[in-house]
Backbone as numpy.savetxt, mean C-alpha at the origin, in Angstrom:
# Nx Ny Nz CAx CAy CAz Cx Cy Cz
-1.62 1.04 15.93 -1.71 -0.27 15.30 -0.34 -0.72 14.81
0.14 -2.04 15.06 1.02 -2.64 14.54 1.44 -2.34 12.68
0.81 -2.47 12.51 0.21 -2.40 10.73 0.64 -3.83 10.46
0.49 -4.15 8.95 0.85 -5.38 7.92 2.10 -5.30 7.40
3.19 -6.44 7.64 4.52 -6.86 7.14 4.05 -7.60 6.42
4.78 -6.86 5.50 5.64 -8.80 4.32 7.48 -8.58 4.19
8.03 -8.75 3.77 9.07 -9.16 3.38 9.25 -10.30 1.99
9.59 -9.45 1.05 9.72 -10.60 -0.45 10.73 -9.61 -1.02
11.22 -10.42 -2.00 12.57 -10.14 -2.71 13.33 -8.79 -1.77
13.46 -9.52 -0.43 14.40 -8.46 0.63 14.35 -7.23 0.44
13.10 -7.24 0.38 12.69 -5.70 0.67 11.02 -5.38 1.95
11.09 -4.60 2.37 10.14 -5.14 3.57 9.27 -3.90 3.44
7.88 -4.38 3.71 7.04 -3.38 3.19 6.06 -3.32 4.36
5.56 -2.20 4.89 4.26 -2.19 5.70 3.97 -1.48 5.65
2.42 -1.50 5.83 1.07 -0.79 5.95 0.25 -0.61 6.76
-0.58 0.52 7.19 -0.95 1.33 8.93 -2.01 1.50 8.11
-3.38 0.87 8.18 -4.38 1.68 7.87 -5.17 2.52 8.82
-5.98 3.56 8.00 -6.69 4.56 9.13 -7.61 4.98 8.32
-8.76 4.92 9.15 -9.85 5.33 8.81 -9.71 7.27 8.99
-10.48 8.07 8.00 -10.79 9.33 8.03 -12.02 9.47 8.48
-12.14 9.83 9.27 -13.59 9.78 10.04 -14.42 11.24 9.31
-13.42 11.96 9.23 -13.93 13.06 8.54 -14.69 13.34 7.37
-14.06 12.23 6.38 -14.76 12.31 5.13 -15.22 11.03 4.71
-15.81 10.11 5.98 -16.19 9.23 5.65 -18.06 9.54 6.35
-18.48 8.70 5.20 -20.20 9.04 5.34 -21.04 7.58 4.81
-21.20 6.96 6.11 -22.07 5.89 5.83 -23.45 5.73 4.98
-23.72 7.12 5.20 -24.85 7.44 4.42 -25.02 7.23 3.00
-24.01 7.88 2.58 -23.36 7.74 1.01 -22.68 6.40 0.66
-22.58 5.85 1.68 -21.66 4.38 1.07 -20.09 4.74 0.92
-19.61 5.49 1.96 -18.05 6.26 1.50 -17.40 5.97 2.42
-16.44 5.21 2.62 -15.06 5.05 3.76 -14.22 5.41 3.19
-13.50 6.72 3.53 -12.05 6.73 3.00 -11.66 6.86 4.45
-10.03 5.93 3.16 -9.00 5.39 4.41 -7.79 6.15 4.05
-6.86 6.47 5.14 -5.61 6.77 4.84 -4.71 5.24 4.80
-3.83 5.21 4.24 -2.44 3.99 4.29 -1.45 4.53 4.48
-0.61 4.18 5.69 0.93 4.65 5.25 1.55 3.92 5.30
2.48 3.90 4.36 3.54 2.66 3.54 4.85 3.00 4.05
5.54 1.89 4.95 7.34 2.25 4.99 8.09 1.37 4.13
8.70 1.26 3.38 9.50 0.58 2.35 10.79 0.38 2.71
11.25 -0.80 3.11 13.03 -0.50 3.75 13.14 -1.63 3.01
14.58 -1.46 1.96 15.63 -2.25 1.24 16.52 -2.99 2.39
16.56 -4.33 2.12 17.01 -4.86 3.31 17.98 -5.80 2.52
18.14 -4.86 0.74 19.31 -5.93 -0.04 20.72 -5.22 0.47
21.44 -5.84 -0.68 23.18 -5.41 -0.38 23.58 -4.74 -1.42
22.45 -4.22 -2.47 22.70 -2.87 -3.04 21.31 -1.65 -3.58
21.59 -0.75 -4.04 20.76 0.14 -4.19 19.93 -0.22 -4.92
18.37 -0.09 -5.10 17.01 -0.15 -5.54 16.28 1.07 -5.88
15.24 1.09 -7.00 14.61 2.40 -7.11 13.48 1.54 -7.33
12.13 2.32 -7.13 10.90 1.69 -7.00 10.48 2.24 -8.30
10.16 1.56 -9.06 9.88 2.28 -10.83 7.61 1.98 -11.20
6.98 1.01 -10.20 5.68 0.83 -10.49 4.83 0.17 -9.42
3.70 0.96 -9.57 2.91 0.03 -8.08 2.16 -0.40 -9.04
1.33 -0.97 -8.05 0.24 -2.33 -8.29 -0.94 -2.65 -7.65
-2.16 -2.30 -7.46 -2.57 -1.97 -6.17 -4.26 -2.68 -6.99
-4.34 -3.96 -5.80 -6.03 -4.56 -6.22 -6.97 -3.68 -4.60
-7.91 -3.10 -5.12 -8.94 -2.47 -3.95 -10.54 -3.61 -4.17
-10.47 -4.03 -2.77 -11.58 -4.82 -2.62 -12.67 -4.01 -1.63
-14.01 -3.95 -1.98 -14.43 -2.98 -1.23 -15.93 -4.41 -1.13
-16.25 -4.92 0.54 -17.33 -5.60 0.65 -17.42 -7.30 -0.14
-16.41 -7.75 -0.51 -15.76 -9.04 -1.04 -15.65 -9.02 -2.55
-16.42 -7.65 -3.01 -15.79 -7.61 -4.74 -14.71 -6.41 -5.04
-14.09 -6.89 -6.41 -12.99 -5.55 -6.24 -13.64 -4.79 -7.17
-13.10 -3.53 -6.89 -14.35 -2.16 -6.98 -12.69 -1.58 -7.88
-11.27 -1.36 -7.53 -10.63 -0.99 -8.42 -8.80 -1.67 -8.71
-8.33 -1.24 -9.52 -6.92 -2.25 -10.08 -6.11 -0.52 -10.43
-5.04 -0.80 -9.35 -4.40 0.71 -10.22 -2.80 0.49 -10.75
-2.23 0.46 -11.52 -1.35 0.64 -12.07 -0.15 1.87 -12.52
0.42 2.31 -12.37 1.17 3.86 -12.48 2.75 3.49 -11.94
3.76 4.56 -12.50 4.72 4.84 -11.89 4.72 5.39 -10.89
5.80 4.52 -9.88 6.04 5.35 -9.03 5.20 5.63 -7.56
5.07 6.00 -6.79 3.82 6.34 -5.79 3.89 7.92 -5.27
3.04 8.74 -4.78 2.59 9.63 -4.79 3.40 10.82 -5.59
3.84 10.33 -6.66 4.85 11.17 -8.28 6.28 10.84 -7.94
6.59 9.84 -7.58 7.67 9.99 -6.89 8.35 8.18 -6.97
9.37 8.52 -7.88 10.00 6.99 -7.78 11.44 6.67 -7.21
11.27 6.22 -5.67 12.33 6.58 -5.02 13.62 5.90 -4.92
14.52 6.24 -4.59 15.78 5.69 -5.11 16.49 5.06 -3.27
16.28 4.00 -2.76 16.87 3.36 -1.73 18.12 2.48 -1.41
19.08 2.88 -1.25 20.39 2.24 -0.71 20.11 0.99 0.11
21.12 0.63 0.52 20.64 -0.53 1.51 20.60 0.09 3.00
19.61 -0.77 3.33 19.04 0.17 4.68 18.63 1.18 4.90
18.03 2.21 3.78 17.53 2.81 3.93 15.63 2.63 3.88
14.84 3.38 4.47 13.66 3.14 4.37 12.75 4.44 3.76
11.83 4.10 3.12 10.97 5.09 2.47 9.58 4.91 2.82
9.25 6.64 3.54 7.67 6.78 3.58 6.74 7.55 3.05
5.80 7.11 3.00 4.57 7.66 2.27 3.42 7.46 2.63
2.29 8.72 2.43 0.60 8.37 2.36 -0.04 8.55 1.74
-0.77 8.03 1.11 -2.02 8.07 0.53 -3.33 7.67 0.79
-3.96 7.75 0.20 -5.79 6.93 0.70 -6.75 6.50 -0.64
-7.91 5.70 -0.08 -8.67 4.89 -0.68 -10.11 4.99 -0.40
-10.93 5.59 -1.32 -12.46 5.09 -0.98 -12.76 4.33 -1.56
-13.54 3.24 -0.27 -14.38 2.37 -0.77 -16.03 2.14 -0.63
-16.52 1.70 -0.92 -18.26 1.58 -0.94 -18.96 0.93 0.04
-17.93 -0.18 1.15 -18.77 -0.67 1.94 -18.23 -0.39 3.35
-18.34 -0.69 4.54 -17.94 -0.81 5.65 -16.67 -1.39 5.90
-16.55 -2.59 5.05 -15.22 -3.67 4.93 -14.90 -3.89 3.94
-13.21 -3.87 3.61 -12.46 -3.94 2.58 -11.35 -4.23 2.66
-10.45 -4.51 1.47 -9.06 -4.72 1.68 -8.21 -4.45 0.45
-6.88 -4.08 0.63 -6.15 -3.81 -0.28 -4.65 -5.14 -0.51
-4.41 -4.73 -1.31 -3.09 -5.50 -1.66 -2.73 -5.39 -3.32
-1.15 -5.46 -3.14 -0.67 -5.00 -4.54 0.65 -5.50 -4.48
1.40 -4.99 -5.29 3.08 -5.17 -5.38 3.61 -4.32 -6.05
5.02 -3.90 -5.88 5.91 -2.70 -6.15 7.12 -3.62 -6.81
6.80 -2.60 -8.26 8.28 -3.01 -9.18 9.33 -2.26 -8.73
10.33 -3.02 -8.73 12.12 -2.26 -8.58 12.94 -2.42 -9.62
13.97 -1.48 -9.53 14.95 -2.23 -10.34 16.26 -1.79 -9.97
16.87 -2.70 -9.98 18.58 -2.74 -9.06 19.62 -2.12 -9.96
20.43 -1.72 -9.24 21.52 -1.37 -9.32 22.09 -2.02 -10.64
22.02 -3.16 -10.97 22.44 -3.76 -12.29 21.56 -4.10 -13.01
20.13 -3.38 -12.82 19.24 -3.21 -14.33 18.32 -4.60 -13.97
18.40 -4.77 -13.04 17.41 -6.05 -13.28 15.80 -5.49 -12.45
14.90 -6.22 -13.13 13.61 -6.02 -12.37 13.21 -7.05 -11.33
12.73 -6.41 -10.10 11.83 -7.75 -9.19 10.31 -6.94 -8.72
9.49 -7.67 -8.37 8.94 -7.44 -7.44 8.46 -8.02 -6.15
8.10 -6.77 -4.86 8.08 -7.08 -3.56 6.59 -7.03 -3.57
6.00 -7.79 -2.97 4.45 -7.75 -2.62 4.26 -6.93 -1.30
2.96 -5.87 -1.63 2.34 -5.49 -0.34 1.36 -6.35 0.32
1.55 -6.55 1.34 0.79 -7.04 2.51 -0.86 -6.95 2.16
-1.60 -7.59 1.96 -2.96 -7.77 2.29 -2.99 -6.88 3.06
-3.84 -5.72 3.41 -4.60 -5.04 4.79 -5.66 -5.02 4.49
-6.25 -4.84 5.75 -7.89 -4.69 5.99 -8.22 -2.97 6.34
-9.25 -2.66 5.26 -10.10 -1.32 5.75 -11.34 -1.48 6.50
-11.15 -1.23 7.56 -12.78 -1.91 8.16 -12.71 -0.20 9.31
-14.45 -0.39 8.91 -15.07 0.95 9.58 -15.67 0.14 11.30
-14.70 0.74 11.77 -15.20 -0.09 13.63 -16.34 -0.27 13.85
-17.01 1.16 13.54 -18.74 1.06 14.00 -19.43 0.21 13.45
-19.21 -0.21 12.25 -20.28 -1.28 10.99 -19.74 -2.62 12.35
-18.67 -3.31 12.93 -18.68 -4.04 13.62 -19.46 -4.22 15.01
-19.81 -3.05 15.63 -20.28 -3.06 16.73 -21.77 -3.39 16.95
């Protein structure tokens, strides 16, 4: 899969979702998904990622809001042009869902921005067919 781009405050963010087929159980009402996130600084100086932001919509209501430093314990420190990856995952309750959030930085001269993540879709193939 292609995954989901954005690009905001020149920093470029995308997301690959994947279903775990393994520990997902329709029965129970359980899709977990994997995400993997590449993060590339596309400013003209160094950035560290200091907070995510993350709304989980599971079936058109949101089911959770997460807030924390950092992403998987880890608040990474990116030069220009460099890119940062990571995975994590999400259960949700219905067949179809979606995520989206935004990631605080802060530059080289102390200032804060944030870059928005991309809207993606968690959708279980079979509930479509």
């Amino acid at each position: 899969m292609e995954g989901y781009v954005e690009i905001s405050s020149e920093v470029k963010i995308k997301v690959t979702p994947e279903l775990i087929s393994s520990d997902t159980d329709p029965v129970d009402n359980r899709y977990v998904f994997a995400y993997h996130i590449e993060i590339e600084n596309k400013r003209f100086d160094t950035i560290q990622l200091i907070e995510r932001h993350w709304i989980i919509h599971s079936g058109g209501r949101q089911i959770g809001e997460v807030f924390g430093p950092g992403v998987v314990g880890e608040q990474p420190i990116l030069k220009p042009g460099d890119i940062y990856r990571y995975s994590s995952s999400a259960v949700i309750e219905d067949p179809v869902g979606e995520m989206f959030g935004s990631y605080t930085f802060r530059s080289e001269a102390g200032e804060f921005f944030e870059a928005t993540i991309p809207r993606f879709d968690l959708v279980f193939l079979e509930y479509l067919n």
